[in-house]
Structures are given as structure tokens and as C-alpha cells.
N, C-alpha and C positions, 0 to 999 in steps of 0.2 A: 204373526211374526212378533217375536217378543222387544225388536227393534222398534216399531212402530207401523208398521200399514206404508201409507204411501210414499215417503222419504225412502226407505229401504226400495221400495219396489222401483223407485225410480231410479237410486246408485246403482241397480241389478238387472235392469235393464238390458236387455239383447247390445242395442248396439255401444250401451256404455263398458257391458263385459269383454265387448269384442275391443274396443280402443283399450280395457285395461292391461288385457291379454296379450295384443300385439306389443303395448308399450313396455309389458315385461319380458316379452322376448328379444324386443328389439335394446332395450337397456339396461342389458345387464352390464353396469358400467362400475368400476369399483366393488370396493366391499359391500356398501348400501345395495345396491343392483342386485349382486349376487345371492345377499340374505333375503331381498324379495322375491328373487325365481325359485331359490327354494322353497320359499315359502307357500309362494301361487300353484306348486308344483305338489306339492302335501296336501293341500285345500282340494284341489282338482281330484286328488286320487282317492281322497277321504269320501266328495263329494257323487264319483263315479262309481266305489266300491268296487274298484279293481287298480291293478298297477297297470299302470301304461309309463312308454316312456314321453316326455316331453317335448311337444315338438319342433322343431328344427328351420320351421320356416314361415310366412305371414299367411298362406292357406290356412295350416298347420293350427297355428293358434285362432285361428276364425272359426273354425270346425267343432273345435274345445269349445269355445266358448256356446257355441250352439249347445252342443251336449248341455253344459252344466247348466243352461240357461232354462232350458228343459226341464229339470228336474228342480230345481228353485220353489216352483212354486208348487207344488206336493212337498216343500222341506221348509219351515219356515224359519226354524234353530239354524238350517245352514246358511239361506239367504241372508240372516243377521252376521254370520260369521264373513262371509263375501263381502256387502253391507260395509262393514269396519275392514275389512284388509283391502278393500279399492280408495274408500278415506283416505286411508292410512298413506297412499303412494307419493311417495315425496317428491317434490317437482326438481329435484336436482336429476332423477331419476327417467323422467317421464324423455321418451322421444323428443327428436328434432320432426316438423312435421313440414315440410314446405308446402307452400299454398301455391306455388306456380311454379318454382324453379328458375332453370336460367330460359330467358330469350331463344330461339332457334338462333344457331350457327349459319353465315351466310351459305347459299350456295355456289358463289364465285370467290370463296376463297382462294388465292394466290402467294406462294411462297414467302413461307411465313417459318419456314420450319429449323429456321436457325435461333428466331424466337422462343416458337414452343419449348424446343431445347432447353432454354434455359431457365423456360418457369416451370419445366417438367422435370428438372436438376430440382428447383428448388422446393417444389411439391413434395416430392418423394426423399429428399435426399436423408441420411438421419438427422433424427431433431437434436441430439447431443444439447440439449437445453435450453436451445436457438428457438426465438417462434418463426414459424414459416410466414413467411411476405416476402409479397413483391410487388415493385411499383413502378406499371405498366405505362409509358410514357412516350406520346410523340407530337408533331403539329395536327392541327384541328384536319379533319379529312384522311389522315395518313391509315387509318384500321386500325385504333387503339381497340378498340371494342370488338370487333369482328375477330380479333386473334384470342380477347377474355373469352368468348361466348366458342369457339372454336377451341378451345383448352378445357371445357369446362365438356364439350362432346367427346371429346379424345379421352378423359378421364372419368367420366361417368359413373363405372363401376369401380372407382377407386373412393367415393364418397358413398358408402349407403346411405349416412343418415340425414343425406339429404346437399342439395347446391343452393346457394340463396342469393339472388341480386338484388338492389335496389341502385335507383339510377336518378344520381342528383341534379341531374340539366334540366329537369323543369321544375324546380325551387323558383319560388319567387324570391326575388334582390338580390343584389349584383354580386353577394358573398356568397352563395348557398346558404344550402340551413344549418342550422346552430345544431351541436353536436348531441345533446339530448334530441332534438329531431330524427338525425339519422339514426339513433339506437330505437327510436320509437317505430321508423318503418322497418326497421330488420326484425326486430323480437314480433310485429306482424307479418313478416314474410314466416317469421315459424310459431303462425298461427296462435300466438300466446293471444288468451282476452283481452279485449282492450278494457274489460270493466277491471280488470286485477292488476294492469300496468301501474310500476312503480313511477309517482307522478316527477322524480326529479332525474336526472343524469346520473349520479351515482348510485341508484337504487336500479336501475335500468340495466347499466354496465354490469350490476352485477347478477343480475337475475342470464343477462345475456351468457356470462362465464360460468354460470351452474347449468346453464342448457348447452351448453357444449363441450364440458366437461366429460371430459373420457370419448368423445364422440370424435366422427370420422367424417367432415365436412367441410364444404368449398364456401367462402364467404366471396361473395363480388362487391365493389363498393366503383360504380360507374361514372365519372364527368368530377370526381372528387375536386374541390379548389383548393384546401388547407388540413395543415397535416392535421389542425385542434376537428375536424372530422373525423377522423379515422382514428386516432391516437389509441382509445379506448376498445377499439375493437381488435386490437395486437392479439390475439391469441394465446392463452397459456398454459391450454392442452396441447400436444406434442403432431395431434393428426387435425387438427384444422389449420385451414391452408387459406389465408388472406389475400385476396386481390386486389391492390387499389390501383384502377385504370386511370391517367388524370390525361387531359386533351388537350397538351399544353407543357407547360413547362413545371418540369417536376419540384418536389419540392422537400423540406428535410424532413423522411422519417426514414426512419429504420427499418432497413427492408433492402431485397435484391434489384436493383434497378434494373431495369430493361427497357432498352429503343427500341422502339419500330421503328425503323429503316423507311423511306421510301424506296417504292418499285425501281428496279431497274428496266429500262425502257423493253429487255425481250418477257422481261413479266408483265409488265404493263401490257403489253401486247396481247399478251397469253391469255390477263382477266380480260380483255377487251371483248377477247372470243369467247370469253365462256358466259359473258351477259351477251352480243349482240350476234354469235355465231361467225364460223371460218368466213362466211359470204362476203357479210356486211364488210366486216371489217378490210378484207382481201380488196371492194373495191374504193376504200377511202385510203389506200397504200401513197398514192402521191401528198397523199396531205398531212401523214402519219406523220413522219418527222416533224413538221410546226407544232402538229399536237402534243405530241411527245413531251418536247420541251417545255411547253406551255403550263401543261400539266404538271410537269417537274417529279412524277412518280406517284402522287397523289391520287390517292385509292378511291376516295368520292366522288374528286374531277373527271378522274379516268370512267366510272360509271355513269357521271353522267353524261360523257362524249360516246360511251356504247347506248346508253338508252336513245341518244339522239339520231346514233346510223339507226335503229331500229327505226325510229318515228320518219326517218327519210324513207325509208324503203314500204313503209307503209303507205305514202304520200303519193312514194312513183307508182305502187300496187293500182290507187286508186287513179291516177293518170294512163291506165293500160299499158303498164313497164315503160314510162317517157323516163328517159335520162336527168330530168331537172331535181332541181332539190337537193344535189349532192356536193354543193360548192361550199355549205356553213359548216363553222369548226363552233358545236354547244359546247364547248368546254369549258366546267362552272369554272368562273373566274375563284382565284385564290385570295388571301385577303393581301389587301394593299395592290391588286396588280389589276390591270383593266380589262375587260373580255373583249375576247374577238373574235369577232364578225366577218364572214367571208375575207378572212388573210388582213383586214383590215384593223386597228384598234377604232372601238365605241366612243365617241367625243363624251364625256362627262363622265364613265362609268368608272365608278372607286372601288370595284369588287366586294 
């Protein structure tokens, strides 16, 4: 190989031809984009000695890449030409790659769907020059996050090139982290090296805006506390879609707001059953009403007063179906308000 021996053998590589292959199929984004599929696509056919057409999908391109991977090493003029046209792939270019995606969507989701509505208005609607955001907000417990992570299922295939969350509540100090932080664990949620990470915030921001350029993806930004968080991650490609979910009380940026509602008590009800079953719940009906209110709609509270009929009726299982144990409401106290214990308030407890 008039490239060199082993540097070429190693840019040419099976599974580095299959990442280049996919990432030119998967980004042909602009005019950069396109003059490289053409170009991947002439190398290929030069390389095969036959015309084929190009293909169409991520098998597709794994397949090719097998082929010409093949034949490389009986060609060593072409391997060098491979060699420099994978170098050559400019990172504006390259795939969004998620490393994990978003969280599973609960399975007691409950009416939520006047919500979705309106950040599925704002997903979709045209971009007319506008970036898409929205900022998803309600009290701590209410399912601010259960309705992201549930938007992000419903829309799935409306993002190919990927969903990406990152979730600021367990930052240490009482402000979150500093804003070049949160670009640092996003541009790792898509997989950039950490040995190549640009070491300051505006080298960051921007590396961030060439990997999502022309791309079609859901950004999540979870437990967010201030707008100088997010600010930089606005969007100004036309198909990424900004979620800042904050747990609490919102705050100014620019973007489509949205409440989450607390339940109303026949929905409260509703999830009650769908974590603790028709039974459970059917026999704590004389007590439903205190709970109800107590809870005040609250999506956490209310799960945790259904996980509690479950652990009651576990209690009586092992008492040989005795009646006891069904007189406590666990309903996780709210903040500033006291819990209560069989109908009774707890002396000292500040929720």
C-alpha cells in the first residue's frame, strides 16, 4: 500500500468502513453531505467493478461495506484511495449517534393527552424560522418527565437521527451545573470522544450545532434550573426539537410553555388502577376521598398510595386473607404539608 502498511489498514478496517458507510448514508445533510455520497458511491463502484445502485438503508450499507472490505486487501492503490476519502469525512457530516436514548416511558401513564397536543403542535408544526422549544413545566411530583419520556415514545419515528436526554437532578450544588457542563454531557450522549471535546463552552456550543445540522432530532434537557442551561442549546436547524422539562417553576426562555395539569381526581383514580389493579383500589373506596384530596392530583403521591394498597394486600396474603392493615393512607406527604397516618396528622412531620 503506497499509503503506508498499517495506518491505512487500520482507517480501512471492517468495522471502521461499516461506521463510514452508514454515516454516509445516514448524512447526507446539505451540499457537503451530498458531494460525499456521491463520491462514497463512485469509490464503491470503481472498487466492485460493477454498477450497483446505492443503498437505501443501514443493512444496506453494512453489506457494501463487507464487499469492498473484501477486496482491499488484494488492492492496495484502492485501499489508499478509501484510506484518504474516510480521513477526509468532515465532522459536520458525520451521524448523530445516541449512546442510550431517552429513559423508558412509564407504564401508568394517565391522561396527559391535552399535553402531548401541545408539544406535538410544537414539534411538528412548521419551522417558518422559529426554533422548535418547549418548556415543559409543573410542581415537583406532578409528571413533568413522565409526559418528556412519553412524547419522545409517541414520536420515535419522527427523529431518525436519534433522541438524546441528559438529566440534571443529580448535579452537585444547589444551582445545577454550569452550562459548558450540560453541553459536555450531551455532545457525550452523541457519542463525540471525549479526547477531541472542545475544552470551553463556545467551542462546545459549536461543535454541538454542526452535529445537528440538517439532522432530525429530539434533544431532552430534564430537572433544568436556569435558562443560562439551556440558552445555547436553542436550536438552528429547523428539525430539532428542544425539550426543557423544569420541576418547578418555569422560567424566561424562549420557547412554547406547557403545564402539566394535576390529575383530576377520576384520573387519579384511573392511574391508581393501573399501578395497584381494579381490587386493591375498589377496597380502599371509603378512604379514597381523604386520599384524593390529600394528594391533590399529584402523580408521585398518587403512586405512592397505589404501591402502598399493593404492600397492604401483600401483608393480609401473608396473614391468610385477615382484614387488618387496610386502615393507613401512605400517601407521600407533599412539600410543606404533614402526612397522614391512619386519618390522623403525624406530630412533627414537615413533609
Amino acid at each position: 500500500m503506497t499509503g503506508g502498511g498499517a495506518d491505512v489498514l487500520e482507517v480501512v478496517a471492517l468495522s471502521a468502513l461499516t461506521a463510514f458507510f452508514t454515516a454516509a448514508g445516514n448524512g447526507a445533510a446539505g451540499e457537503m453531505g451530498k458531494q460525499l455520497l456521491l463520491t462514497t458511491g463512485a469509490l464503491a463502484r470503481r472498487t466492485m467493478g460493477r454498477e450497483a445502485p446505492l443503498p437505501t438503508g443501514p443493512e444496506g450499507w453494512q453489506s457494501l461495506a463487507g464487499q469492498v472490505h473484501a477486496r482491499l486487501g488484494r488492492d492496495p492503490e484502492r485501499a489508499d484511495e478509501w484510506a484518504l476519502l474516510v480521513r477526509s469525512f468532515p465532522e459536520q457530516a458525520r451521524p448523530l449517534v445516541p449512546t442510550g436514548g431517552l429513559p423508558p416511558a412509564t407504564r401508568d401513564f394517565t391522561n396527559r393527552q391535552r399535553v402531548l397536543k401541545q408539544l406535538k403542535r410544537e414539534a411538528t408544526r412548521p419551522a417558518a424560522g422559529r426554533p422548535r422549544v418547549a418548556l415543559l413545566h409543573g410542581p415537583p411530583g406532578i409528571g413533568t418527565t413522565a409526559v418528556a419520556l412519553r412524547l419522545g415514545a409517541e414520536l420515535y419515528t419522527r427523529f431518525p437521527d436519534g433522541q438524546f436526554y441528559v438529566d440534571l437532578r443529580d448535579a452537585s450544588g444547589g444551582h445545577g451545573p454550569e452550562p459548558a457542563t450540560v453541553l459536555l454531557r450531551l455532545l457525550r450522549q452523541m457519542d463525540f470522544a471525549p479526547e477531541r471535546m472542545p475544552p470551553t463552552a463556545a467551542g462546545r456550543e459549536q461543535l454541538y450545532r454542526q452535529l445537528t445540522a440538517g439532522r432530525r432530532a429530539l434533544v431532552v434537557v430534564d430537572h433544568a434550573s436556569s435558562v443560562a442551561q439551556v440558552r445555547s442549546l436553542v436550536p438552528a436547524t429547523p428539525d430539532v426539537f428542544l425539550l426543557v422539562v423544569v420541576s418547578g417553576r418555569p422560567f424566561a426562555l424562549e420557547a412554547e410553555r406547557v403545564t402539566v395539569p394535576a390529575l383530576t381526581d377520576r384520573y387519579a383514580v384511573r392511574m391508581m388502577r393501573k399501578v395497584a389493579g381494579r381490587q386493591e383500589v375498589a377496597r380502599a373506596k371509603a378512604r379514597m376521598p381523604r386520599l384524593l384530596e390529600h394528594c391533590a392530583g399529584n402523580a408521585f403521591a398518587l403512586k405512592t398510595e397505589a404501591m402502598g394498597l399493593l404492600a397492604e394486600a401483600a401483608e393480609a396474603e401473608q396473614r391468610a386473607g385477615g382484614p387488618g392493615g387496610r386502615g393507613t393512607i401512605r400517601c407521600a406527604p407533599l412539600p410543606g404539608t404533614p402526612a397522614i397516618v391512619s386519618g390522623r396528622r403525624r406530630r412533627g412531620s414537615s413533609g
